[in-house]
C-alpha positions as CSV (number, residue, x, y, z in Angstrom):
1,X,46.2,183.3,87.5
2,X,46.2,183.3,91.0
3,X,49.6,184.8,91.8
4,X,48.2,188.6,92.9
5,X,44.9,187.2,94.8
6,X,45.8,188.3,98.9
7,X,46.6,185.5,101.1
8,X,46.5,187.5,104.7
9,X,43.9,185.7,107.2
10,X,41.7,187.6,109.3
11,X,41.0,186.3,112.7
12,X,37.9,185.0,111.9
13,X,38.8,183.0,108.8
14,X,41.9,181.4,110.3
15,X,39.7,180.0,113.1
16,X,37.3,179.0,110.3
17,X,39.9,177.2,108.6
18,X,41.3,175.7,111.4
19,X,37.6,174.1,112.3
20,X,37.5,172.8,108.7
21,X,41.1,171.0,108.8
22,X,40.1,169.3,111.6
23,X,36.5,168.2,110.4
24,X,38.5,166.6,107.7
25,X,41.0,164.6,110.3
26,X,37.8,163.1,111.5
27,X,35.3,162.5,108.4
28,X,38.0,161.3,106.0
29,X,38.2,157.5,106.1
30,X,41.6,155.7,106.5
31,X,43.1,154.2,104.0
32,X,40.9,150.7,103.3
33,X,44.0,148.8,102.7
34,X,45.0,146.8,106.2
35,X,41.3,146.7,107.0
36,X,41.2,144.5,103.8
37,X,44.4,142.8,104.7
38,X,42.6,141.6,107.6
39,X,45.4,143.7,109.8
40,X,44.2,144.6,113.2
41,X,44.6,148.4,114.3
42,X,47.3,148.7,116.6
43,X,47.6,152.2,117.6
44,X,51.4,153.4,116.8
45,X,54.4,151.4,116.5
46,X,55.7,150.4,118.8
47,X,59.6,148.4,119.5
48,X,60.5,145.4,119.1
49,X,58.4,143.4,116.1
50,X,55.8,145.2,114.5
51,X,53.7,144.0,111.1
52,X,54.4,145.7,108.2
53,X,52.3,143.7,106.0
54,X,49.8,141.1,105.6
55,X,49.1,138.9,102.5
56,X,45.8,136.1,102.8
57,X,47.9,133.6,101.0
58,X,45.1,130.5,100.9
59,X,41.9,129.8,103.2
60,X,42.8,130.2,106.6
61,X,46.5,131.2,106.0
62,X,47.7,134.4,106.6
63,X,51.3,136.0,106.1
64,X,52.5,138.3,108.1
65,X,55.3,140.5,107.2
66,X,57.2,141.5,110.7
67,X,59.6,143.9,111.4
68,X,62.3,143.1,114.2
69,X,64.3,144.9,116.2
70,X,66.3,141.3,117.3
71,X,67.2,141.0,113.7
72,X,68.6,143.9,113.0
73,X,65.4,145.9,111.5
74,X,65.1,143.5,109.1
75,X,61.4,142.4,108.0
76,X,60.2,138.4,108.1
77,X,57.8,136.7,106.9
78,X,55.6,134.5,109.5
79,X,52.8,132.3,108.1
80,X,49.4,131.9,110.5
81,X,47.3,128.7,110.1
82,X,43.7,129.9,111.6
83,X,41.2,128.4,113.1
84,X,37.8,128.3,112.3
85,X,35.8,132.0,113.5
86,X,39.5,133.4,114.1
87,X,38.7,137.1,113.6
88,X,41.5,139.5,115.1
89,X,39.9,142.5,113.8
90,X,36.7,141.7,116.3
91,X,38.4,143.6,119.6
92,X,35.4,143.7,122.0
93,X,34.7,139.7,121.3
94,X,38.5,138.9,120.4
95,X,39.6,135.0,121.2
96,X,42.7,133.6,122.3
97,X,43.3,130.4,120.9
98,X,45.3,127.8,121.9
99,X,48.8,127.8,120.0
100,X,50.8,125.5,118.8
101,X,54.1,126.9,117.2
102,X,55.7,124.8,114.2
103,X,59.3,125.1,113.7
104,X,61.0,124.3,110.3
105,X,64.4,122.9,109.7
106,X,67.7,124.0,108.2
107,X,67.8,124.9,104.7
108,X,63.4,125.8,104.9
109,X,61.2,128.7,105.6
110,X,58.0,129.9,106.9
111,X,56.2,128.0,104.1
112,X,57.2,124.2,104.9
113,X,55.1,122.9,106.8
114,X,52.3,124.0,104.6
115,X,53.7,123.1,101.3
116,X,55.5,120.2,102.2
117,X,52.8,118.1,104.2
118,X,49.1,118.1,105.0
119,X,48.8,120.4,107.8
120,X,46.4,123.3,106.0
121,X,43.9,119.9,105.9
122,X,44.4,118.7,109.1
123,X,40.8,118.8,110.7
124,X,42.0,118.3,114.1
125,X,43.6,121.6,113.7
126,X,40.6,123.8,113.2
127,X,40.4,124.8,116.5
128,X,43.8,125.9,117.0
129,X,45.9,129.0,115.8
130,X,49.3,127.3,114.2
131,X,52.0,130.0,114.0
132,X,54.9,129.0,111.7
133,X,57.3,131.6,112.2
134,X,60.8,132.3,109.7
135,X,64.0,130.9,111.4
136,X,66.4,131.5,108.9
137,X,67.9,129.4,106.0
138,X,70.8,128.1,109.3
139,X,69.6,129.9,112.2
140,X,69.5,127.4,114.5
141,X,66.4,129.0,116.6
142,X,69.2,130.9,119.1
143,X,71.1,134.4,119.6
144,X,73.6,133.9,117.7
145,X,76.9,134.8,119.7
146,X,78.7,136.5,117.0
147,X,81.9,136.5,118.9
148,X,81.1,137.9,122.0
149,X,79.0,140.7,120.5
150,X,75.3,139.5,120.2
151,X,72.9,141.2,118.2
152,X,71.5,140.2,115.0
153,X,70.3,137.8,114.3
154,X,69.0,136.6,117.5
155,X,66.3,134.4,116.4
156,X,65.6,133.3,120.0
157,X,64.5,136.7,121.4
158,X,62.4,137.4,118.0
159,X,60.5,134.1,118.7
160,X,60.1,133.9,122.7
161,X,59.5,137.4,123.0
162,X,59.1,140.1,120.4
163,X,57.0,137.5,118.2
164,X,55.3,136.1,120.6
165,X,54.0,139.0,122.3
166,X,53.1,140.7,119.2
167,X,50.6,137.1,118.5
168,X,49.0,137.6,121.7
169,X,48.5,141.5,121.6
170,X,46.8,141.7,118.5
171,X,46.4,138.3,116.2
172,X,44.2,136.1,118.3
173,X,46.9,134.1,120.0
174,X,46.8,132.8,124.0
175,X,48.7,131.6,126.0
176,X,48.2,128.1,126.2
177,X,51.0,126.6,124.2
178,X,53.0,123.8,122.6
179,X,55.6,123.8,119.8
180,X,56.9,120.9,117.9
181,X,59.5,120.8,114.9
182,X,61.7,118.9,112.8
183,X,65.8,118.4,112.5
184,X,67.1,121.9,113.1
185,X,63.2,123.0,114.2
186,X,63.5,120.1,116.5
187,X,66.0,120.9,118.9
188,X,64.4,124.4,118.8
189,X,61.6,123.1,119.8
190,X,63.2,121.6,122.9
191,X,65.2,124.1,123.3
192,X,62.6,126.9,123.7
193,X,60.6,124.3,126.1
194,X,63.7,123.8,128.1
195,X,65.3,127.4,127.9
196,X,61.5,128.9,128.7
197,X,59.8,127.2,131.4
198,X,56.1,127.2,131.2
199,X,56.3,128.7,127.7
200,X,55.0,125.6,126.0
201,X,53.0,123.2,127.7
202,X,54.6,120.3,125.5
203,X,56.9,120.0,122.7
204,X,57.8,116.9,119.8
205,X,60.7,117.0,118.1
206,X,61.1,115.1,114.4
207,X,64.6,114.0,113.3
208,X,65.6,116.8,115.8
209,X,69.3,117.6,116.2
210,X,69.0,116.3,120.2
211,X,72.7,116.3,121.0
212,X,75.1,118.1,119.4
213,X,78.0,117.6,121.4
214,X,77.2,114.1,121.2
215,X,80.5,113.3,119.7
216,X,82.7,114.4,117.3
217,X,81.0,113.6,114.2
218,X,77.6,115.0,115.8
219,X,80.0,118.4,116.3
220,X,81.0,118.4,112.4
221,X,78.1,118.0,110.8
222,X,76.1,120.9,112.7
223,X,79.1,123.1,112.6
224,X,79.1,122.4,108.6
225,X,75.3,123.7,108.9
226,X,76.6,126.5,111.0
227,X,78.9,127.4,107.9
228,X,76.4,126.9,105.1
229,X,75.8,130.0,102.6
230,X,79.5,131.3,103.6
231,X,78.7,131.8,107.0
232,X,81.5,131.8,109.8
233,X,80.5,128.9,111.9
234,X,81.9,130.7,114.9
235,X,79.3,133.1,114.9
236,X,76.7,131.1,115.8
237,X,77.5,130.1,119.4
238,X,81.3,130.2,119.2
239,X,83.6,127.5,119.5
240,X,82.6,124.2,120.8
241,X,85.7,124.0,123.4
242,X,86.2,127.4,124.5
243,X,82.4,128.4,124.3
244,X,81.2,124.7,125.6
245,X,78.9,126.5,128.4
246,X,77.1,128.2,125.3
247,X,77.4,125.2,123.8
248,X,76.0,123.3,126.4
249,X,72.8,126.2,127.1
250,X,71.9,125.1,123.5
251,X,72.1,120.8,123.5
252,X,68.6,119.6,124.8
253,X,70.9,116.7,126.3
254,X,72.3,119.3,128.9
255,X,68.7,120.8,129.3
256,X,67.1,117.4,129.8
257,X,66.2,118.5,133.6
258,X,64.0,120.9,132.6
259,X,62.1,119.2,130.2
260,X,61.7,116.4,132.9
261,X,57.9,118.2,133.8
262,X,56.3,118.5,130.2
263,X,55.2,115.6,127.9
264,X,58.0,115.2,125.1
265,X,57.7,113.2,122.3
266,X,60.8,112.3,120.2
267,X,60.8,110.5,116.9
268,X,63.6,109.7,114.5
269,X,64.7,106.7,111.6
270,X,67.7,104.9,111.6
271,X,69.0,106.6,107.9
272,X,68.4,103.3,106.8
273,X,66.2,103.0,104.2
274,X,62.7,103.0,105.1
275,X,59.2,102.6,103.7
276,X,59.2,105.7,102.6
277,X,62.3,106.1,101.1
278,X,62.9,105.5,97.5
279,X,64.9,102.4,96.8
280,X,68.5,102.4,98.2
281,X,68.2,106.1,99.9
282,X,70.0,106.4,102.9
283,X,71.0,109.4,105.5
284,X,74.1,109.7,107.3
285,X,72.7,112.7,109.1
286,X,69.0,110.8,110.2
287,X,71.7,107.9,111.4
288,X,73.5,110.9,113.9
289,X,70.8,112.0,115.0
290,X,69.4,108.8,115.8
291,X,71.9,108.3,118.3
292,X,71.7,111.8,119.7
293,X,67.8,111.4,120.3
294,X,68.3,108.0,121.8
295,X,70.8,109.5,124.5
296,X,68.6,112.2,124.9
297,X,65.8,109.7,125.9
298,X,68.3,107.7,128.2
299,X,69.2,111.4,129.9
300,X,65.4,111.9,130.3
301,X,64.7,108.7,132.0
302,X,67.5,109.2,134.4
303,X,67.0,112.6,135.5
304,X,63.2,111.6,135.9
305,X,61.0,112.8,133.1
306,X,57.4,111.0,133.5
307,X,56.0,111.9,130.4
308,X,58.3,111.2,127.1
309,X,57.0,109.3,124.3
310,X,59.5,108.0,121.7
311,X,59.2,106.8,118.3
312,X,62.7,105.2,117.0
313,X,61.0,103.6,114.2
314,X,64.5,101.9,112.5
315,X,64.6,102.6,108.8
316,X,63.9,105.7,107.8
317,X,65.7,108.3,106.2
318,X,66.1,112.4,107.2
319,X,62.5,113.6,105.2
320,X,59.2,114.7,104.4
321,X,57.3,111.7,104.4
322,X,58.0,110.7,108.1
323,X,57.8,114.0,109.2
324,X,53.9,114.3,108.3
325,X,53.8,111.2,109.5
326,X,55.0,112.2,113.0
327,X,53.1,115.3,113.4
328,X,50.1,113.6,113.2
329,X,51.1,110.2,115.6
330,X,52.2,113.4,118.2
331,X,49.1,115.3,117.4
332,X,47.1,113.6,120.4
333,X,49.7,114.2,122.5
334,X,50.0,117.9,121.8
335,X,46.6,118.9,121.6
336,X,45.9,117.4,124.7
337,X,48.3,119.0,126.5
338,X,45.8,122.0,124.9
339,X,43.3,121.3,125.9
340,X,41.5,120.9,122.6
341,X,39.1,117.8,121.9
342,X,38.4,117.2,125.9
């Protein structure tokens, strides 16, 4: 019915309507949904890692969904264990709390360490912002070398940098930091202390994969984790004789120097079995990398290390229970290197 009306604007009325649009721009409220998310405005996107969404999965955790640019434009998820009053939304009064990352280990996620041991209860962790960030089912907390091209993944550069830059910019994270982790999330964690220096003011690693080129065993197991879910093992940093300087930038043992100024605490079982272990269990893998965290230790001490702390508790077998256990007997340890409880 309104086919015939005119539609020509005067002068006049196009100014008037051009008034009006932008009236609207300003009175119309955004969209409530990340405000209810509990997502922090940050401006436009910007590269690198951005958040794409957030999900409030129980009290005091938080999910966010984060785009990366090191991984190819895929989106991960990282899970946020907050401390009491944490409140990124609050820009003029925003905190920075002390961080302590927690890695997970080959064949996890993001959601391990919460639904595997007590951390979501720990009290002493109410006063600290616990970032649990995706790794990959296998991705060994590195760049993978993909045959001399790089690129995706490259879980080192999504954690060091893009990740943690994002965290500090607009989630409430600071810059006072340690990281601890178990079996594969071990030796990231001392590989990100060793390969960042003064990134992480301290770092534990549980049942972590110290040594790889240890020996030849040590070699075939983690390249048969580098192959898991049909992967070429080659990719990941190439082959262990003609890539052994990539090899080497990524075994703790040849890093041990540069962990020599930071408190490390190292823990592992025997793959015997333990108190903990149902009757007759046993691990072939907990008994390797037994042997690789007891040279790394012995490298420590010789190249001068002052502060390591070891727990090679005999049996004990590659799982949860002593895991839990060990994040709280290295809590202390890593919380004071925080700061937190002086």
């Amino acid at each position: 019915m309104f086919a015939n009306v005119p539609t020509v604007l005067t002068p006049l009325r196009a100014r008037l309507l051009l008034v009006l649009a932008v009236l609207l721009a300003v009175l119309v409220p955004t969209a409530p949904g990340a405000v209810a998310a509990g997502k922090p405005e940050t401006g436009t996107a910007r590269p690198g890692a951005e958040v794409v969404a957030v999900t409030r999965v129980a009290d005091r955790q938080v999910d966010l969904s984060v785009r990366s640019t090191a991984l190819g434009g895929r989106t991960v998820d990282v899970r946020l264990l907050t401390p009491d009053g944490w409140d990124p939304n609050d820009r003029r009064h925003r905190q920075h709390w002390p961080t302590l990352w927690l890695l997970h280990g080959c064949c996890g996620d993001y959601t391990s360490w919460t639904s595997m041991t007590d951390v979501a209860e720990t009290d002493s962790l109410r006063d600290v912002l616990v970032v649990m960030p995706e790794a990959g089912w296998n991705g060994w907390y590195s760049d993978w070398w993909n045959h001399g091209q790089g690129g995706d993944p490259a879980w080192e550069t999504f954690h060091t940098k893009e990740l943690r830059h994002l965290l500090e910019r607009d989630w409430g994270a600071g810059s006072n930091r340690v990281v601890a982790g178990l079996s594969m999330g071990g030796q990231g964690a001392l590989l990100y202390a060793a390969r960042h220096p003064g990134m992480f003011k301290a770092t534990a690693a549980f049942s972590g994969s110290a040594h790889p080129l240890l020996n030849e065993e040590s070699i075939d197991r983690i390249m048969g984790f580098f192959a898991g879910q049909g992967n070429d093992p080659l990719r990941v940093w190439g082959d262990p004789v003609a890539q052994r300087r990539i090899w080497q930038a990524h075994d703790p043992f040849h890093l041990a120097k540069r962990l020599r100024s930071i408190p490390v605490h190292l823990s592992c079982g025997d793959g015997t079995t333990g108190p903990l272990d149902p009757p007759g269990a046993t691990s072939a893998l907990e008994a390797d990398f037994n042997r690789q965290n007891h040279a790394l230790a012995a490298e420590l001490e010789r190249v001068g290390a002052r502060h390591v702390t070891t727990n090679f508790y005999g049996p004990g077998t590659h799982g949860w229970a002593y895991w839990e256990r060990e994040l709280h007997a290295s809590l202390p340890m890593l919380l004071g290197a925080l700061g937190v409880g002086d």
